[in-house]
FITIGU-884574 format. One record per residue (C-alpha): x, y, z. Coordinates in steps of 0.2 Angstrom, whole numbers, padded with zeros to 4 digits. Layout:
BEGIN
(node (X,Y,Z)) ...
// end
This chain:
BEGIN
(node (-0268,0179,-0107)) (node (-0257,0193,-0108)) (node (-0238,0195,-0107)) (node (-0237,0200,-0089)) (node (-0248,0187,-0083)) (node (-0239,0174,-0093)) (node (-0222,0180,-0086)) (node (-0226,0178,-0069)) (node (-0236,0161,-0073)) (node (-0221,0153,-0081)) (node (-0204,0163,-0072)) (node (-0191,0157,-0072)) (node (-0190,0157,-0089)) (node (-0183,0163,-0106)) (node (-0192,0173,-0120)) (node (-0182,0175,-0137)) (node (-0194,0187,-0149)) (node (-0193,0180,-0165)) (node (-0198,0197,-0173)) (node (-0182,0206,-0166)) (node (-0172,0188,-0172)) (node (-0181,0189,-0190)) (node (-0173,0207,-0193)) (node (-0158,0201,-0188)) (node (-0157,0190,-0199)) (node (-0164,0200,-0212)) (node (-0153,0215,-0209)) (node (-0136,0203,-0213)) (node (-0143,0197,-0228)) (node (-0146,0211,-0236)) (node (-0130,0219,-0231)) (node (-0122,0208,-0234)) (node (-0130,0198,-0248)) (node (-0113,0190,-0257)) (node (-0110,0181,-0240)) (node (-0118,0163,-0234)) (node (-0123,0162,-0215)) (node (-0121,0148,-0201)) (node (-0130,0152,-0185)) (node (-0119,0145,-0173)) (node (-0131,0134,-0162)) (node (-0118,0135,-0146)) (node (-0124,0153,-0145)) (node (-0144,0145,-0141)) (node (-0148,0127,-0148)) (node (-0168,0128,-0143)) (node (-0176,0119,-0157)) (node (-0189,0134,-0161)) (node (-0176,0146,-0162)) (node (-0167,0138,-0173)) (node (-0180,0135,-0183)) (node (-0185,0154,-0187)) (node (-0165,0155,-0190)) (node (-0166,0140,-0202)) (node (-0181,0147,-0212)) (node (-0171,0164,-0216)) (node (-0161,0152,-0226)) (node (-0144,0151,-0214)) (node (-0134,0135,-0211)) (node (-0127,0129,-0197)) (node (-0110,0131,-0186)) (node (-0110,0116,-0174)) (node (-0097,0113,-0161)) (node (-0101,0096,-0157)) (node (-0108,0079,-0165)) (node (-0126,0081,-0153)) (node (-0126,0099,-0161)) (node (-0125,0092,-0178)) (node (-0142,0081,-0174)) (node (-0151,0096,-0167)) (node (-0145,0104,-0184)) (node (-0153,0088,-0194)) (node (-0167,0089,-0182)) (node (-0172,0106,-0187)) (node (-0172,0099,-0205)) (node (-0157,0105,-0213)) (node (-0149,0094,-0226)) (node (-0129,0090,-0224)) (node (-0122,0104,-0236)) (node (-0128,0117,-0223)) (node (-0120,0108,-0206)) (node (-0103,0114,-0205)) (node (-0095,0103,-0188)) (node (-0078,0109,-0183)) (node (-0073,0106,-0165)) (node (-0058,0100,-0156)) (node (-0058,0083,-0150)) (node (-0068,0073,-0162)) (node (-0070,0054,-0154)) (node (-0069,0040,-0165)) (node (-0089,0041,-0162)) (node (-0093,0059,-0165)) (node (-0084,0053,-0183)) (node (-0095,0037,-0184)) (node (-0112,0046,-0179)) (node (-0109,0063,-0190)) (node (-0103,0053,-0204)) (node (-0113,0060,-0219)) (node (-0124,0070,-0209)) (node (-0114,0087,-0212)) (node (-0095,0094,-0218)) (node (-0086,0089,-0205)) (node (-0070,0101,-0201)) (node (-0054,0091,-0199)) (node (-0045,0102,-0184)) (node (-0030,0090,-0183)) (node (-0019,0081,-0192)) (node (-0027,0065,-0182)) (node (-0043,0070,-0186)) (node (-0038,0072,-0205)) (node (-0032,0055,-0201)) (node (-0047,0045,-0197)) (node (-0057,0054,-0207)) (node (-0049,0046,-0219)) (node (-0052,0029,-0212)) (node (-0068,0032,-0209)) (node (-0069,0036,-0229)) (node (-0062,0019,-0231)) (node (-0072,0009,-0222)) (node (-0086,0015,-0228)) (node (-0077,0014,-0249)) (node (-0082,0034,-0251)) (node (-0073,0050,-0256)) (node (-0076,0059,-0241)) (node (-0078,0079,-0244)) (node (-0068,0089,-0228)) (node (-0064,0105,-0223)) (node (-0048,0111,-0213)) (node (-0047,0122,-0198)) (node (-0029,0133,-0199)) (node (-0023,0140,-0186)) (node (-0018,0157,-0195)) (node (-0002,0166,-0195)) (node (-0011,0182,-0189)) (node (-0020,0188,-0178)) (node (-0039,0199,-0176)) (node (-0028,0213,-0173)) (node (-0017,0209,-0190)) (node (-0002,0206,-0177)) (node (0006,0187,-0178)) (node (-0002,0172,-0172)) (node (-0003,0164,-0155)) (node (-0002,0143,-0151)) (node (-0022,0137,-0149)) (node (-0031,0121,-0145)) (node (-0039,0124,-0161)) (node (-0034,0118,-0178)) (node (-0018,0115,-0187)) (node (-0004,0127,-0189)) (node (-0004,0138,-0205)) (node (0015,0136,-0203)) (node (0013,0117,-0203)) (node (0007,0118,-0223)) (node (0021,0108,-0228)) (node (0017,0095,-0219)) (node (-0002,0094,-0219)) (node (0004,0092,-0239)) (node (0013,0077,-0234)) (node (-0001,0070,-0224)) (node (-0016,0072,-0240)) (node (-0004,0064,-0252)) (node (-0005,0047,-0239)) (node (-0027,0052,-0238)) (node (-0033,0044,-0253)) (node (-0051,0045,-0248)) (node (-0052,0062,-0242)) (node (-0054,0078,-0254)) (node (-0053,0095,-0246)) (node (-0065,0108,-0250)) (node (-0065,0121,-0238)) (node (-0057,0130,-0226)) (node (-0063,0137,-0209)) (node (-0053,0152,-0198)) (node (-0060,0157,-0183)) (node (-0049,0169,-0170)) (node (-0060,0179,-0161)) (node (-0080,0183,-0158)) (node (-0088,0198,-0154)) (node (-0079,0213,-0164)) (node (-0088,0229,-0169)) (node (-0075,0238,-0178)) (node (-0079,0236,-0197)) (node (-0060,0241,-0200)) (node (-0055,0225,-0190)) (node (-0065,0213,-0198)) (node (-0060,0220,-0216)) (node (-0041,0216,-0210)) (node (-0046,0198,-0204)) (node (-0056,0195,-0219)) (node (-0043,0200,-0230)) (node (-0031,0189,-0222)) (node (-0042,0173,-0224)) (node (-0045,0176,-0241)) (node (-0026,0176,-0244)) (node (-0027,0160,-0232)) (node (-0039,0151,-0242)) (node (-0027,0155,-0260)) (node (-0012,0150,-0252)) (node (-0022,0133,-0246)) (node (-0030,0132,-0262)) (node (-0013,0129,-0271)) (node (-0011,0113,-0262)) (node (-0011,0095,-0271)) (node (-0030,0087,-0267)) (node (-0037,0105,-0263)) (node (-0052,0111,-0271)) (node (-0058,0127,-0261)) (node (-0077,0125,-0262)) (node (-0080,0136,-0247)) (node (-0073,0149,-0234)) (node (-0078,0150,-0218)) (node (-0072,0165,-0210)) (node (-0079,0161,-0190)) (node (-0077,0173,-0181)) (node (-0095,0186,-0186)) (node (-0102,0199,-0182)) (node (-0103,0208,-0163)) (node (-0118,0213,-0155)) (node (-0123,0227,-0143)) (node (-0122,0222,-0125)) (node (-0118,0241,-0117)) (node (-0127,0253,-0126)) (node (-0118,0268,-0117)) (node (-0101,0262,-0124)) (node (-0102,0252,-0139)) (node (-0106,0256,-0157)) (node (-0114,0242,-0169)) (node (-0107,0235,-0183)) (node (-0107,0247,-0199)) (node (-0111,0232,-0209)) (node (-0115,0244,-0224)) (node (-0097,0250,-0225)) (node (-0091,0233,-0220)) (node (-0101,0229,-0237)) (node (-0091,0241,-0245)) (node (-0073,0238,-0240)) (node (-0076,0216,-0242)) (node (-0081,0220,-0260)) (node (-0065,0218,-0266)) (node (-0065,0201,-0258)) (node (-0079,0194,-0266)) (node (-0076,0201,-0284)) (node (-0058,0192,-0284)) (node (-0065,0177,-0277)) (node (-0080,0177,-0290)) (node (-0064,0179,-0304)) (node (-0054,0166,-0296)) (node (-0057,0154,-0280)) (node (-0076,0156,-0283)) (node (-0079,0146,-0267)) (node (-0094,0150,-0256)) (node (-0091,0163,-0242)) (node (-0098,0160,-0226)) (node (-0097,0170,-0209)) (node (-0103,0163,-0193)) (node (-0117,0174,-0185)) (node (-0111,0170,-0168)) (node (-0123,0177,-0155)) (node (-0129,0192,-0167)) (node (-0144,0187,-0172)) (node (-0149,0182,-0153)) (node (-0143,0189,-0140)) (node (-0153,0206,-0140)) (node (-0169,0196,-0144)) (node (-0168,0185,-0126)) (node (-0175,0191,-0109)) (node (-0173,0178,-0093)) (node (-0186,0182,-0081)) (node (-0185,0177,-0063)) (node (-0196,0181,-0049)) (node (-0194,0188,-0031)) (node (-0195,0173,-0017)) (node (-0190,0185,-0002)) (node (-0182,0200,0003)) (node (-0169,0201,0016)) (node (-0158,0214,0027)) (node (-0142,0214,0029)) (node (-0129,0224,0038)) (node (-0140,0240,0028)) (node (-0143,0233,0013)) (node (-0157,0228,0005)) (node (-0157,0209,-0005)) (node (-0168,0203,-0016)) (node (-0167,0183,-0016)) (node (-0174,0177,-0033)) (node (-0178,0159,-0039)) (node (-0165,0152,-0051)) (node (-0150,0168,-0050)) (node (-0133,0159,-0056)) (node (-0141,0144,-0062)) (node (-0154,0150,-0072)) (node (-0142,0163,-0080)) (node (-0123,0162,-0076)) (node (-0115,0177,-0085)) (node (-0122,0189,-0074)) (node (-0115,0181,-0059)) (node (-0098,0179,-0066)) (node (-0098,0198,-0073)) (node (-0101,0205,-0055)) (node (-0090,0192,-0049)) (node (-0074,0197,-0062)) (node (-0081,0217,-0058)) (node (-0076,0216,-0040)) (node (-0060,0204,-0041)) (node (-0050,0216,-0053)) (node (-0060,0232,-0048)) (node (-0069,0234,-0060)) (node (-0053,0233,-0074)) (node (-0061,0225,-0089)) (node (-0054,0207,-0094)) (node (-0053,0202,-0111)) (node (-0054,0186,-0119)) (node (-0067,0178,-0109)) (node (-0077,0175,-0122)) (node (-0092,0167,-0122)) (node (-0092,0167,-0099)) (node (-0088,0188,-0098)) (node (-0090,0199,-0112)) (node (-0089,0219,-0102)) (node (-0095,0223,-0086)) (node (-0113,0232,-0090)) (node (-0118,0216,-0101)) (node (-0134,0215,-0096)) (node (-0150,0227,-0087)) (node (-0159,0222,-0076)) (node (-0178,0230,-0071)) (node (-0191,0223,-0060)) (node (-0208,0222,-0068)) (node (-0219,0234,-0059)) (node (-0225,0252,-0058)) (node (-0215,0257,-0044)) (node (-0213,0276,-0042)) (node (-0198,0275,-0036)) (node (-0181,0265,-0034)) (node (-0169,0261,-0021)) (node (-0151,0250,-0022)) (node (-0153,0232,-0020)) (node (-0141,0217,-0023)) (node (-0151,0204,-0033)) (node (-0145,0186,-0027)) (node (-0149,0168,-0033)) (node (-0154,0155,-0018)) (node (-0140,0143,-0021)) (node (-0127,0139,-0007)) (node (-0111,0151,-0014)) (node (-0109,0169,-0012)) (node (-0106,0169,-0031)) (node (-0124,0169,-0034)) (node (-0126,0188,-0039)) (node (-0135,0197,-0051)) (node (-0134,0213,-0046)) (node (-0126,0219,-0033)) (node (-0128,0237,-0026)) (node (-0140,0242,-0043)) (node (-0155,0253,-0045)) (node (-0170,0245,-0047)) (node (-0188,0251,-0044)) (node (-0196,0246,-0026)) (node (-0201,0228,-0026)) (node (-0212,0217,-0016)) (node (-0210,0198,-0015)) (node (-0218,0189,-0030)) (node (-0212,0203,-0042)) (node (-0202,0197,-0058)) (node (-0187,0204,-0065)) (node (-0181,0206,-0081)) (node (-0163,0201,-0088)) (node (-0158,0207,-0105)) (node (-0146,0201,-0119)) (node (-0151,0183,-0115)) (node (-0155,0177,-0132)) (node (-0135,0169,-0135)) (node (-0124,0160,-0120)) (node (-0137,0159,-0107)) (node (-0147,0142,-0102)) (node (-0137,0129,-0110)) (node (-0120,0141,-0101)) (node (-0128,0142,-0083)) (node (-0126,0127,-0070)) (node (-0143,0122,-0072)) (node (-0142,0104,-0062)) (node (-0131,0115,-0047)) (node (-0144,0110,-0031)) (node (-0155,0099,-0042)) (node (-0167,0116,-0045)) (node (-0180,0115,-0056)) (node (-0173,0123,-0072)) (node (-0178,0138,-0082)) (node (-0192,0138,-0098)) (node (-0190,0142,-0114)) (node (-0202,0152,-0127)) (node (-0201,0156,-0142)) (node (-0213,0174,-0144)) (node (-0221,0173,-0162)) (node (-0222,0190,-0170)) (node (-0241,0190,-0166)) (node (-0237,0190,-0149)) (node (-0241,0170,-0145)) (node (-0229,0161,-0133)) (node (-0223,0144,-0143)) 
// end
């Protein structure tokens, strides 16, 4: 069976090519070969994925005690699971406990973490989320739900003197996701370092790792944005490394965020009917919003602020020309069409006014950049549809 006929056989559905993924991941390894790596499984948690992620050697970034089982699942041991999320329960504690590094984000958590270690008459290894003093753009900090306060130092001291059964060993910073400026990334890079020095001075701190979050961006419009010059990013973090490797000597990790998936996914979706309407021409497809919600929410975000870009939407909007669509045929020509989902709100566009190539019913269109925040983003049990497949396309060109 060949590709086409596979696609149409099985859309809707999700292809990630694990050729285009394995370069990825090749291509920040040996840029950046002084740094460790944890794929962020938020970004796309199917088990085959992160399997060709795994066996390139990367850890894992998990934002949840489920993610940290799909993370054991895929057979990585508990060194290479990093789980720092807000909002730990008593349970996430119970059920992740010595199954990863669990990432206190608040003096609570620090808190029973410690109880935990009790109960259980163990030395429990931790890292700290801070809540830096700075921001991406090397301008102050801002209040977040999301770890403790560098400014609250003196009293996180307090705390760890009172948590006998806790010894730090790491720290994690995470601001912001999706920057392509090399320049920026060495500023916010530099700033952790000195981060992780001042928090390595504490009582009951050894700095074993640094985990800088917030990785590498990818491409999503290739008329506007330039990628990451990960060999000068080499170049200007050097520094970093060689004063760690004199001093700290920790282990430097960056979370690979959505670049090592995003530009390898494609969701495909085929034509159910085609409709008139006051002149314009719809194309009603199976599974629009809920098969693959960012599309639907950058048209929708495109014509509320007329088409001003909105920052920090992260990971629900990124830009306006996030994605491409093509309908898979060998039309001559192309008209404008408005590509809509079959679910009962007017929110349920794809595309609207686009030029696509003339399509008949039963054709299948092709989304890009779906490799990271796609299915597991998108409403999937909206209507009780059927919901999207997943494959993972080996490099010799076999569906798994």
């Amino acid at each position: 069976m060949n590709n086409q006929q596979f696609i149409k056989e099985n859309a809707p559905c999700y292809i990630y090519d694990k050729k285009l993924i394995n370069e990825q991941c090749r291509k920040l390894k040996s840029t950046l070969s002084a740094f460790h790596f944890l794929y962020s499984i938020k970004a796309n948690p199917f088990d085959r994925v992160i399997q060709c992620i795994t066996d390139q050697g990367f850890g894992a970034d998990a934002a949840s005690a489920n993610e940290v089982l799909i993370a054991a699942r895929n057979g990585l041991q508990p060194e290479q699971i990093f789980y720092s999320a807000p909002g730990k329960t008593e349970n996430d504690l119970v059920l992740c406990y010595g199954k990863c590094i669990m990432i206190a984000d608040s003096f609570t958590e620090i808190e029973r973490m410690n109880a935990q270690a009790m109960h259980n008459k163990d030395v429990l290894k931790i890292g700290i989320r801070i809540n830096p003093s700075f921001s991406m753009g090397n301008g102050p900090g801002a209040a977040s739900k999301f770890g403790i306060d560098e400014e609250q130092m003196g009293e996180l001291q307090q705390l760890l003197r009172k948590c006998q059964y806790l010894q730090i060993v790491g720290i994690h910073i995470h601001i912001k996701s999706q920057i392509l400026d090399y320049k920026t990334l060495e500023a916010y890079y530099h700033n952790c370092f000195r981060l992780a020095q001042k928090m390595g001075s504490l009582e009951n701190v050894k700095m074993e790792f640094i985990n800088f979050g917030s990785g590498i961006g990818t491409i999503y419009d290739t008329a506007q944005d330039q990628p990451v010059n990960l060999e000068k990013l080499a170049d200007v973090v050097s520094k970093i490394v060689n004063e760690n490797c004199a001093g700290l000597n920790a282990k430097l990790y960056i979370e690979t965020g959505r670049f090592v998936v995003c530009n390898a996914g494609t969701y495909y979706t085929k034509i159910i009917d085609i409709k008139f309407s006051h002149g314009k021409k719809f194309l009603i497809v199976q599974n629009g919003l809920n098969g693959f919600m960012r599309p639907a929410i950058a048209n929708l975000l495109h014509k509320v602020t007329g088409g001003i870009e909105i920052p920090e939407q992260e990971p629900f909007y990124t830009c306006r020309h996030e994605f491409a669509l093509n309908v898979l045929n060998h039309a001559n020509s192309q008209e404008p069409v408005t590509v809509a989902g079959s679910l009962c709100t007017a929110l349920d566009i794809l595309g609207e006014d686009v030029e696509l190539n003339v399509a008949q019913i039963g054709d299948v269109i092709a989304v890009s950049n779906a490799g990271s925040y796609a299915c597991t983003l998108s409403p999937l049990l909206f209507s009780s549809h059927a919901a999207p497949k997943e494959f993972l396309q080996a490099e010799n060109g076999a569906m798994l």
